[in-house]
CHARMM internal coordinates of N, CA and C (Angstrom, degrees):
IC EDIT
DIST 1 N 1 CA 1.4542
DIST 1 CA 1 C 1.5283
ANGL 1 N 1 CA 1 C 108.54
DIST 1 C 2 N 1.2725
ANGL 1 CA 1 C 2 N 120.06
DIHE 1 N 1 CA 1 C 2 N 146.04
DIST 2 N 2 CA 1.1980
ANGL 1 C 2 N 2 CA 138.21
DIHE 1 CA 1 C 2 N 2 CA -159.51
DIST 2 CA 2 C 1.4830
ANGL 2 N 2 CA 2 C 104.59
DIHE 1 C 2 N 2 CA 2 C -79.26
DIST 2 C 3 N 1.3976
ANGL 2 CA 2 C 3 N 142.20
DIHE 2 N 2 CA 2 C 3 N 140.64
DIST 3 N 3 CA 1.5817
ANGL 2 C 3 N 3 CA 128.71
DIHE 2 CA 2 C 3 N 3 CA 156.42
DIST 3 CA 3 C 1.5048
ANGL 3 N 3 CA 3 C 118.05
DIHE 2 C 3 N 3 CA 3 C -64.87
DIST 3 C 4 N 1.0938
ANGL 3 CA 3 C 4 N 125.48
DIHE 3 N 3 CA 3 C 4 N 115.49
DIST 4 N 4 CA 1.7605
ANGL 3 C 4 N 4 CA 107.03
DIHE 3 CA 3 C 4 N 4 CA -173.27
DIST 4 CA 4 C 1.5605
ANGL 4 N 4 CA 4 C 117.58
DIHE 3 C 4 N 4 CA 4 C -77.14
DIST 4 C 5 N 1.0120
ANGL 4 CA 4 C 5 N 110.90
DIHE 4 N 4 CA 4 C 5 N 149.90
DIST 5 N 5 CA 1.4396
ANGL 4 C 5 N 5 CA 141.72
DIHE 4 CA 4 C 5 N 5 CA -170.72
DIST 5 CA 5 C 1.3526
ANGL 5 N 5 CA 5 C 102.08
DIHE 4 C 5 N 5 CA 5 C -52.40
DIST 5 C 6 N 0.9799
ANGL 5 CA 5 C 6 N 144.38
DIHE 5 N 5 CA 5 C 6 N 105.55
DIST 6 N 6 CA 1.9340
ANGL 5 C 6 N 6 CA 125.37
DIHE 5 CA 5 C 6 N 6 CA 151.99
DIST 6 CA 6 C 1.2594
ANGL 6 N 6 CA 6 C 101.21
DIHE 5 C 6 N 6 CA 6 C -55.05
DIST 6 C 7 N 1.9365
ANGL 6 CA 6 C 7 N 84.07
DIHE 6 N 6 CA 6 C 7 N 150.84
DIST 7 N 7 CA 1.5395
ANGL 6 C 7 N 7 CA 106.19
DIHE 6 CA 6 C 7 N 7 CA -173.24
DIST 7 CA 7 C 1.4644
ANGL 7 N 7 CA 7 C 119.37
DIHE 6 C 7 N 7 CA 7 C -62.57
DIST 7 C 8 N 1.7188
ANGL 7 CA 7 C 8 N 125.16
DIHE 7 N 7 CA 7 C 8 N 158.80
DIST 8 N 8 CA 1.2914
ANGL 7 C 8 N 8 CA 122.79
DIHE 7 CA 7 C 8 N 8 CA -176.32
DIST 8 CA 8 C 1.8159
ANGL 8 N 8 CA 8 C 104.19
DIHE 7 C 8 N 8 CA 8 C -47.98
DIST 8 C 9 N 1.2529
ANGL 8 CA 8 C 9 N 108.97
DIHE 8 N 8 CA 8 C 9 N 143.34
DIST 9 N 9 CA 1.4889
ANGL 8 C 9 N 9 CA 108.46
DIHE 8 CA 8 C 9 N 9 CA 157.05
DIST 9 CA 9 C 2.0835
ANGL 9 N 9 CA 9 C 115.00
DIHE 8 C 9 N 9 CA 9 C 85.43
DIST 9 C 10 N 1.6543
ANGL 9 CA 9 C 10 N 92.65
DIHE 9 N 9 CA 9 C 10 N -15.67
DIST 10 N 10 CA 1.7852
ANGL 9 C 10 N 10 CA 88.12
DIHE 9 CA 9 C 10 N 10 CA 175.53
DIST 10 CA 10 C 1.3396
ANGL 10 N 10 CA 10 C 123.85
DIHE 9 C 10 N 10 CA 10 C -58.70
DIST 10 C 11 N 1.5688
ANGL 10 CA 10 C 11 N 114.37
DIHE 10 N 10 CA 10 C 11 N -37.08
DIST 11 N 11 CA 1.0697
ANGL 10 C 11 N 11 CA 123.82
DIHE 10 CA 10 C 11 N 11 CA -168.16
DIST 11 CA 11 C 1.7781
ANGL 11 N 11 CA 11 C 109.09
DIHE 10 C 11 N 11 CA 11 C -81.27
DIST 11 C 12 N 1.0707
ANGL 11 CA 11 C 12 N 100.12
DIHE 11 N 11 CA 11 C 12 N -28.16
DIST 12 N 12 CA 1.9583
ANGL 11 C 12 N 12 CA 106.50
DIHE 11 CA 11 C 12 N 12 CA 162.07
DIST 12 CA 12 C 1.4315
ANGL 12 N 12 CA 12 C 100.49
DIHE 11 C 12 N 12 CA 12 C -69.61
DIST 12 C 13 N 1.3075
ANGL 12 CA 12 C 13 N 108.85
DIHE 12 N 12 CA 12 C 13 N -64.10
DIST 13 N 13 CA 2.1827
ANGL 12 C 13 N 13 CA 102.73
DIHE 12 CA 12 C 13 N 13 CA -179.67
DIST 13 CA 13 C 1.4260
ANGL 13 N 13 CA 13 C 109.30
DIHE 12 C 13 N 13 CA 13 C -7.71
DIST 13 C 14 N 1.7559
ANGL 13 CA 13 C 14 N 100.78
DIHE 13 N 13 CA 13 C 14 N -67.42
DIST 14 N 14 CA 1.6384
ANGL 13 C 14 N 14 CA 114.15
DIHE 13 CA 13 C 14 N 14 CA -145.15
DIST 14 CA 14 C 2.0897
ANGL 14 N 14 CA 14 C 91.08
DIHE 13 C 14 N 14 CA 14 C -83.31
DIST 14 C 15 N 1.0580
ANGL 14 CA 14 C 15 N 107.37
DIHE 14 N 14 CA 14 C 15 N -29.36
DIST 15 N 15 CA 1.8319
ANGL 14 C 15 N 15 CA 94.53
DIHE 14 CA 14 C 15 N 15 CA -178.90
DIST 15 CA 15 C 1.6343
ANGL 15 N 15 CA 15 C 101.64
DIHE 14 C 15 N 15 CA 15 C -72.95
DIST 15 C 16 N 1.1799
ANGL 15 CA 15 C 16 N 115.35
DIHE 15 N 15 CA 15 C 16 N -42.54
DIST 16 N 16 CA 1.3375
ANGL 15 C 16 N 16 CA 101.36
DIHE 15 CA 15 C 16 N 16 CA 174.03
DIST 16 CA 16 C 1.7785
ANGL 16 N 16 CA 16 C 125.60
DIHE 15 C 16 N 16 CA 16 C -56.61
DIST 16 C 17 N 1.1251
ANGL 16 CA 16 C 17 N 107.83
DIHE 16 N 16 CA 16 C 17 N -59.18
DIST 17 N 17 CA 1.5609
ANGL 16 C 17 N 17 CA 102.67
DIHE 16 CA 16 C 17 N 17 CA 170.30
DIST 17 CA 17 C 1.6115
ANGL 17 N 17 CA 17 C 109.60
DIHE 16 C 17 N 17 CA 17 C -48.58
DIST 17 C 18 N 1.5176
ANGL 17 CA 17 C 18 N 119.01
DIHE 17 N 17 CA 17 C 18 N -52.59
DIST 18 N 18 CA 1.3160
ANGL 17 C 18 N 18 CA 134.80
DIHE 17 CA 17 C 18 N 18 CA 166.18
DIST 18 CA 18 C 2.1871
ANGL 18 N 18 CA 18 C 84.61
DIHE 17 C 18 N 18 CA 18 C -18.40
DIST 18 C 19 N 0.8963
ANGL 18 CA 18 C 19 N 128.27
DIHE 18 N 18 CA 18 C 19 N -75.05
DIST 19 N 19 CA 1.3414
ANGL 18 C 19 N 19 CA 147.73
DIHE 18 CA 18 C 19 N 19 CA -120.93
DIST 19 CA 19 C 1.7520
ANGL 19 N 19 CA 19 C 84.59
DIHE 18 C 19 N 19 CA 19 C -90.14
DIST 19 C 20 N 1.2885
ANGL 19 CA 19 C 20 N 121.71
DIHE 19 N 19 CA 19 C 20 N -85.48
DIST 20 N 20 CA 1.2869
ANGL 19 C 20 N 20 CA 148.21
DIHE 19 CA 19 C 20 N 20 CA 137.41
DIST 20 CA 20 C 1.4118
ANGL 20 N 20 CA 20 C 106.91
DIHE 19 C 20 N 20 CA 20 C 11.77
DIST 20 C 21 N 1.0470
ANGL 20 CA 20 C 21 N 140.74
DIHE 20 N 20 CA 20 C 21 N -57.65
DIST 21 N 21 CA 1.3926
ANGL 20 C 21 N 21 CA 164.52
DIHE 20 CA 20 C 21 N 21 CA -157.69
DIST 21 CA 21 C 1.9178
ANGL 21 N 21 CA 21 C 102.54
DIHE 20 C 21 N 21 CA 21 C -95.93
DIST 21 C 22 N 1.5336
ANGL 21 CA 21 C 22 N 104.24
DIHE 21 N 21 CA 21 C 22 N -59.35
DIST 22 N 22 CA 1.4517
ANGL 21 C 22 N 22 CA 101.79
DIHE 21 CA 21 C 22 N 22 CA 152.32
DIST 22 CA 22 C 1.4651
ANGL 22 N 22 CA 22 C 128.04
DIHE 21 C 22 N 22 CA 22 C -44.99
DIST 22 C 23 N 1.2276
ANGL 22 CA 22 C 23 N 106.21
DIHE 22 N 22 CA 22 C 23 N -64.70
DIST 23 N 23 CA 1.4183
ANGL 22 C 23 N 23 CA 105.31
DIHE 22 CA 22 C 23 N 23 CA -171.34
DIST 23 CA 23 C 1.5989
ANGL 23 N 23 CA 23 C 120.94
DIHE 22 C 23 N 23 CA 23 C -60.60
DIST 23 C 24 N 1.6019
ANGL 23 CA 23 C 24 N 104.59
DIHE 23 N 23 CA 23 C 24 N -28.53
DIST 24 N 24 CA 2.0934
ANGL 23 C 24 N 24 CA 90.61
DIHE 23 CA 23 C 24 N 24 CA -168.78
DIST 24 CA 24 C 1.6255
ANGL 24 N 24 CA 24 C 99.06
DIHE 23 C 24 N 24 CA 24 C -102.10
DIST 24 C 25 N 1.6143
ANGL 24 CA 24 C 25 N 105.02
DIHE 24 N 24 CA 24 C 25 N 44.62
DIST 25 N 25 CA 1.3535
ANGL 24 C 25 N 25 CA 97.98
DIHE 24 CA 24 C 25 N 25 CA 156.36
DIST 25 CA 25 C 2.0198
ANGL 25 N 25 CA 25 C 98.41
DIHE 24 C 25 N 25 CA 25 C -152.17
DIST 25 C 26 N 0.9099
ANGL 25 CA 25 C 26 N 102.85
DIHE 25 N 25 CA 25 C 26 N 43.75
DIST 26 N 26 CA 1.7806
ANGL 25 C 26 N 26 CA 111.42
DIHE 25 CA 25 C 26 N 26 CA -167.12
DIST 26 CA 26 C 1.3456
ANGL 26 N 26 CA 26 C 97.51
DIHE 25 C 26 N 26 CA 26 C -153.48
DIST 26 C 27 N 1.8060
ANGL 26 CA 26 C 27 N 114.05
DIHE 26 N 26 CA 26 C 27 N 106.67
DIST 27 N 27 CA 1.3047
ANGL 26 C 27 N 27 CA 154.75
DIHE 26 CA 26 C 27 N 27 CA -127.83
DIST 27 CA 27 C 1.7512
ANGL 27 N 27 CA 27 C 82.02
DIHE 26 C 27 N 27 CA 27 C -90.74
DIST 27 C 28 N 1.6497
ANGL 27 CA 27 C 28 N 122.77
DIHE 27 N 27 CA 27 C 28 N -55.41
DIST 28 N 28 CA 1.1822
ANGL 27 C 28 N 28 CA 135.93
DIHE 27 CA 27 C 28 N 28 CA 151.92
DIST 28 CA 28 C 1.2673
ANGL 28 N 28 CA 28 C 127.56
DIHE 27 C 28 N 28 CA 28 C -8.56
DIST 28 C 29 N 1.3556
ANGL 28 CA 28 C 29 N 116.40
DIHE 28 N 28 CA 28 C 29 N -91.92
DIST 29 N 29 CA 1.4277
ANGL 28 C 29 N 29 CA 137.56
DIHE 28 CA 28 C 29 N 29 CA 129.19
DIST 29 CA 29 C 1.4244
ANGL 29 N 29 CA 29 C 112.51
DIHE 28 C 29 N 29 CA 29 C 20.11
DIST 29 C 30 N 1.3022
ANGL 29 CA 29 C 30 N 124.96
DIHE 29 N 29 CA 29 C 30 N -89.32
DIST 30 N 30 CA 1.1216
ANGL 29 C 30 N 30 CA 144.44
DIHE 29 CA 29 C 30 N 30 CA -146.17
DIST 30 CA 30 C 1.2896
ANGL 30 N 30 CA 30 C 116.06
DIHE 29 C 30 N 30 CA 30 C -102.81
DIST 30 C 31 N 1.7429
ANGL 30 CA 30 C 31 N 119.89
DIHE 30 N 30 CA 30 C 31 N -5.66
DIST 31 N 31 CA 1.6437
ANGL 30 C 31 N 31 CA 127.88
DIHE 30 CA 30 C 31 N 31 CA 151.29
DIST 31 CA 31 C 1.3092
ANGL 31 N 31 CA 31 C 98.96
DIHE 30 C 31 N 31 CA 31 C -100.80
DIST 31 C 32 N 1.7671
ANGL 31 CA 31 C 32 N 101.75
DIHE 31 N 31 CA 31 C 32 N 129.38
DIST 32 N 32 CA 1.5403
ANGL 31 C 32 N 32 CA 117.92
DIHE 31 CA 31 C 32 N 32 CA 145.84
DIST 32 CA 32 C 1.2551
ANGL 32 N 32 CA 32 C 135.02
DIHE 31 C 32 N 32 CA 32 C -39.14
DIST 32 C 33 N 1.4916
ANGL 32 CA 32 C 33 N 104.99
DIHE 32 N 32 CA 32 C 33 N 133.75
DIST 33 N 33 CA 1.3456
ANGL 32 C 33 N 33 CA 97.42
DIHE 32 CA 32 C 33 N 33 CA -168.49
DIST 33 CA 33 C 1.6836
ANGL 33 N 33 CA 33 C 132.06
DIHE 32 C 33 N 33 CA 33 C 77.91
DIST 33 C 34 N 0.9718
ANGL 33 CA 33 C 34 N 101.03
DIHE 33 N 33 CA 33 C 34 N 8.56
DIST 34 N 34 CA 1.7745
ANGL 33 C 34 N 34 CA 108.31
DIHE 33 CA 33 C 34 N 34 CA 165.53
DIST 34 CA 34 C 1.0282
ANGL 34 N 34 CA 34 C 118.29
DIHE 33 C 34 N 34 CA 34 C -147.15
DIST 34 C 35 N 1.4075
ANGL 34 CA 34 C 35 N 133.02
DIHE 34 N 34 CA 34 C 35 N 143.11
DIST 35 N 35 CA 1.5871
ANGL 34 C 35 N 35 CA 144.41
DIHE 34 CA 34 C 35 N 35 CA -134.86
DIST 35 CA 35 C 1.2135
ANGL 35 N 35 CA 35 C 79.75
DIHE 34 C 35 N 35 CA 35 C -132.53
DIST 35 C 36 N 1.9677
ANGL 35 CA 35 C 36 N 92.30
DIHE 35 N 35 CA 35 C 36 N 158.73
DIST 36 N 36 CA 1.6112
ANGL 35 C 36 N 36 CA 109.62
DIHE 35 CA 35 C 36 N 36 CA -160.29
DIST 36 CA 36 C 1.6818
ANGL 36 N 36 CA 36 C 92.81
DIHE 35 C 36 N 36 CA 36 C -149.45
DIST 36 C 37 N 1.7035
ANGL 36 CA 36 C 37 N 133.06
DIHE 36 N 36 CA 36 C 37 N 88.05
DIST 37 N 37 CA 0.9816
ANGL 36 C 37 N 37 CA 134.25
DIHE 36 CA 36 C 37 N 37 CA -178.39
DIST 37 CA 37 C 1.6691
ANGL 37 N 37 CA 37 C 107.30
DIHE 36 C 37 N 37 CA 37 C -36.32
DIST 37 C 38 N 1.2961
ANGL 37 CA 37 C 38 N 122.96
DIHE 37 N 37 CA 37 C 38 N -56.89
DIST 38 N 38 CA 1.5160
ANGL 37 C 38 N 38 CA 128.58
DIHE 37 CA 37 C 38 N 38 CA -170.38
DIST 38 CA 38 C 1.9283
ANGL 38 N 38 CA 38 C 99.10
DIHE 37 C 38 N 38 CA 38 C -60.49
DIST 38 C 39 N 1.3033
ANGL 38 CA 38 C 39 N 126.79
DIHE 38 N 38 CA 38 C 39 N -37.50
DIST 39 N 39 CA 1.6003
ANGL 38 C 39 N 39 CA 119.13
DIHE 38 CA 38 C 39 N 39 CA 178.37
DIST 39 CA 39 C 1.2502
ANGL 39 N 39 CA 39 C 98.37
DIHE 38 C 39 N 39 CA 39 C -89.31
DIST 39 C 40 N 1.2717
ANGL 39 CA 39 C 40 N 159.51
DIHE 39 N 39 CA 39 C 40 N 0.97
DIST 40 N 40 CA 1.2575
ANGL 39 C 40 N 40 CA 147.37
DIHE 39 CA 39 C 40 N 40 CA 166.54
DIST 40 CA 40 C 1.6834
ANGL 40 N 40 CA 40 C 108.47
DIHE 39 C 40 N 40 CA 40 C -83.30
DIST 40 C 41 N 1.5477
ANGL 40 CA 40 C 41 N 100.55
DIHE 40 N 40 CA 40 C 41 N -54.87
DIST 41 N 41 CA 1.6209
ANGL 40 C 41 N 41 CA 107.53
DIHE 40 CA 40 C 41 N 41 CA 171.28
DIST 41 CA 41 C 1.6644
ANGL 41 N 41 CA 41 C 101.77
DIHE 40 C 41 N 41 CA 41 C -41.71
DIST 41 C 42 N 1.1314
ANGL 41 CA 41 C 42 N 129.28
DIHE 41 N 41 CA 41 C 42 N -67.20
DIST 42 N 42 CA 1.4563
ANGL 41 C 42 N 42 CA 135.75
DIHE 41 CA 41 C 42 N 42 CA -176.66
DIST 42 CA 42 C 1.1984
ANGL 42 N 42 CA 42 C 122.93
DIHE 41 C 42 N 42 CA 42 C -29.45
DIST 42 C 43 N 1.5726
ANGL 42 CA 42 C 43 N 95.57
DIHE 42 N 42 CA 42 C 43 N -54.98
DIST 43 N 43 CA 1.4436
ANGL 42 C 43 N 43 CA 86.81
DIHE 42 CA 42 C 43 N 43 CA 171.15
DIST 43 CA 43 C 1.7682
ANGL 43 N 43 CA 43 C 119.49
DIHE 42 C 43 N 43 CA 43 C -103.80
DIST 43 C 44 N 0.8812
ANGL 43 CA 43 C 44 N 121.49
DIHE 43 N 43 CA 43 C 44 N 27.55
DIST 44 N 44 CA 1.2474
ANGL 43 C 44 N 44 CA 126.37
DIHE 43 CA 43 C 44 N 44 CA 157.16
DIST 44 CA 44 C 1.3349
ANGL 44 N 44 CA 44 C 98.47
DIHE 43 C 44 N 44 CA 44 C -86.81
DIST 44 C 45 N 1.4521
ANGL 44 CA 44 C 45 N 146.91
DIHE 44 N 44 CA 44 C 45 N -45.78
DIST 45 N 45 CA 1.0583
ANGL 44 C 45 N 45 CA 119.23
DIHE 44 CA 44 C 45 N 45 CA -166.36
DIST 45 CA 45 C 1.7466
ANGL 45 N 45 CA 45 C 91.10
DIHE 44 C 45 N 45 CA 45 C -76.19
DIST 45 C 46 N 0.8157
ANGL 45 CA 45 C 46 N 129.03
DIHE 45 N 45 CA 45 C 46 N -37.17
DIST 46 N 46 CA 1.3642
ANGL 45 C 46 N 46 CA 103.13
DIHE 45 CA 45 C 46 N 46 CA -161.44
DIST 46 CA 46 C 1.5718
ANGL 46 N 46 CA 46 C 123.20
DIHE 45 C 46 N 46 CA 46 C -77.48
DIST 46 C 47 N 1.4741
ANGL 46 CA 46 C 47 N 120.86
DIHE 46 N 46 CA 46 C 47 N -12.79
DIST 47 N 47 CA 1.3189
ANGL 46 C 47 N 47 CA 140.41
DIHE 46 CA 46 C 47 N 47 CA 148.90
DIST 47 CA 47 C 1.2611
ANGL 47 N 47 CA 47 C 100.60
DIHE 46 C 47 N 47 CA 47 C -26.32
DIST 47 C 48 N 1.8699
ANGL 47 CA 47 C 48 N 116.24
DIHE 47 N 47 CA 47 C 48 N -71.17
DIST 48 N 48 CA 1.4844
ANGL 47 C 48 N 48 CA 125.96
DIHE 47 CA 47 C 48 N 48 CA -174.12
DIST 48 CA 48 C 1.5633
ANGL 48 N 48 CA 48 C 106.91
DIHE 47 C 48 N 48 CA 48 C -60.92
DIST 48 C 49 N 0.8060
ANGL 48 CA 48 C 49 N 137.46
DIHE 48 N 48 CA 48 C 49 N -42.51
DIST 49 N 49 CA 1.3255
ANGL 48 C 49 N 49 CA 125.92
DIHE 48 CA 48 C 49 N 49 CA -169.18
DIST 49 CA 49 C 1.8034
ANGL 49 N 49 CA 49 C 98.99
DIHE 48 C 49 N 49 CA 49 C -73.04
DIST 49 C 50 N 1.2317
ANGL 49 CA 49 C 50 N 109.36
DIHE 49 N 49 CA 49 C 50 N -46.34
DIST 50 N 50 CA 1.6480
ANGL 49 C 50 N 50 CA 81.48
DIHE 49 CA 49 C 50 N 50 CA -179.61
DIST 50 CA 50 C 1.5939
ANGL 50 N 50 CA 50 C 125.98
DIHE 49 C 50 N 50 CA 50 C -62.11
DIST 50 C 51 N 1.8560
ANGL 50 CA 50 C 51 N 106.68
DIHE 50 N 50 CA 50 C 51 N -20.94
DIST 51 N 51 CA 0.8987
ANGL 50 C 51 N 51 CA 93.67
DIHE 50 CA 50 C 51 N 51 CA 176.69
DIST 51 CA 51 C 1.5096
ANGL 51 N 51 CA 51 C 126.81
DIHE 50 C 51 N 51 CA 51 C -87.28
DIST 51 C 52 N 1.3924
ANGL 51 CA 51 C 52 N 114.00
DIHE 51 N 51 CA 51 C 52 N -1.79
DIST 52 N 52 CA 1.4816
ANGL 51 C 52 N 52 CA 123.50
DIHE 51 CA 51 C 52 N 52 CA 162.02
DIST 52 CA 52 C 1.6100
ANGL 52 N 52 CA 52 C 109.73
DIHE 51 C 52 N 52 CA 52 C -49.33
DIST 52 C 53 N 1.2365
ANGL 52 CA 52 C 53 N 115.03
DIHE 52 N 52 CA 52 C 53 N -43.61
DIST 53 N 53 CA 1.3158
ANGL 52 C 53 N 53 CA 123.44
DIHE 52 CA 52 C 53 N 53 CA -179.92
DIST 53 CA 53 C 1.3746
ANGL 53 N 53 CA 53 C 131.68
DIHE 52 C 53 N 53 CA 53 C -92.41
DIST 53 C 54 N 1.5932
ANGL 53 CA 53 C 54 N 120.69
DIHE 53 N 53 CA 53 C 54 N 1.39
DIST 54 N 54 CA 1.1042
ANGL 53 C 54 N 54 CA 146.31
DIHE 53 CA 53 C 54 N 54 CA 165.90
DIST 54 CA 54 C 1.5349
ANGL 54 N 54 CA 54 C 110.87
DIHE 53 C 54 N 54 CA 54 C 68.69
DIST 54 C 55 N 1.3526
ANGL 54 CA 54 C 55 N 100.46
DIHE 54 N 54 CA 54 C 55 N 61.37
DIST 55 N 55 CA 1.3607
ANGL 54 C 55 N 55 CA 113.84
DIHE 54 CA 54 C 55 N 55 CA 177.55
DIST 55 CA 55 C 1.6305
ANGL 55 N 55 CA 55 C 107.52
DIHE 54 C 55 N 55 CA 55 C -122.34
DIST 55 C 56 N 1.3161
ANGL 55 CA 55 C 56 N 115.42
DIHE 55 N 55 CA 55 C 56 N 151.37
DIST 56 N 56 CA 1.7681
ANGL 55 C 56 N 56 CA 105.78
DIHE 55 CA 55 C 56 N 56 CA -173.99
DIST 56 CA 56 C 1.7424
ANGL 56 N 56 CA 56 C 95.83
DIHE 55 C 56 N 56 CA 56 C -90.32
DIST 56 C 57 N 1.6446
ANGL 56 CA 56 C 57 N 90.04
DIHE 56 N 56 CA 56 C 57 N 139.76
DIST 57 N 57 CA 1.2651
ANGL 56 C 57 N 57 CA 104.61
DIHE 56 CA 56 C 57 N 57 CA 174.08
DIST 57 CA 57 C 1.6455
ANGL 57 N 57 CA 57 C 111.67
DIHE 56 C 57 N 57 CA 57 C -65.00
DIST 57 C 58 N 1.5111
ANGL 57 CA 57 C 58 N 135.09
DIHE 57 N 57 CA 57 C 58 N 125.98
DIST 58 N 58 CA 1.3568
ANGL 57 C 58 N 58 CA 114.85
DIHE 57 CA 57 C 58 N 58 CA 141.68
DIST 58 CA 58 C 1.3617
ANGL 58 N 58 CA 58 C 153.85
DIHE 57 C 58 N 58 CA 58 C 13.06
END
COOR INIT
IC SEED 1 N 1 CA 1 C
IC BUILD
């Protein structure tokens, strides 16, 4: 028997909150205008995961 597949897009779900979850507690984050290596990583991965699944990134 086969392992089944998760559905299109779960694995983007959880990096995004992953991401989401970073940001509204990261002081960084949440002022304009200043970059936050750990929320950029975040959402780069989650960019990739949609595009694993052939969804357009944001």
């Amino acid at each position: 028997m086969a392992a089944q597949q998760p559905a299109p897009g779960v694995e983007a779900e959880g990096e995004w909150r992953a991401a989401i979850d970073h940001a509204a507690g990261c002081r960084d984050c949440l002022t304009p205008g200043t970059g936050c290596d750990t929320g950029e990583a975040l959402l780069d991965t989650y960019r990739q995961a949609l595009r694993e699944h052939g969804r357009a990134a944001p």
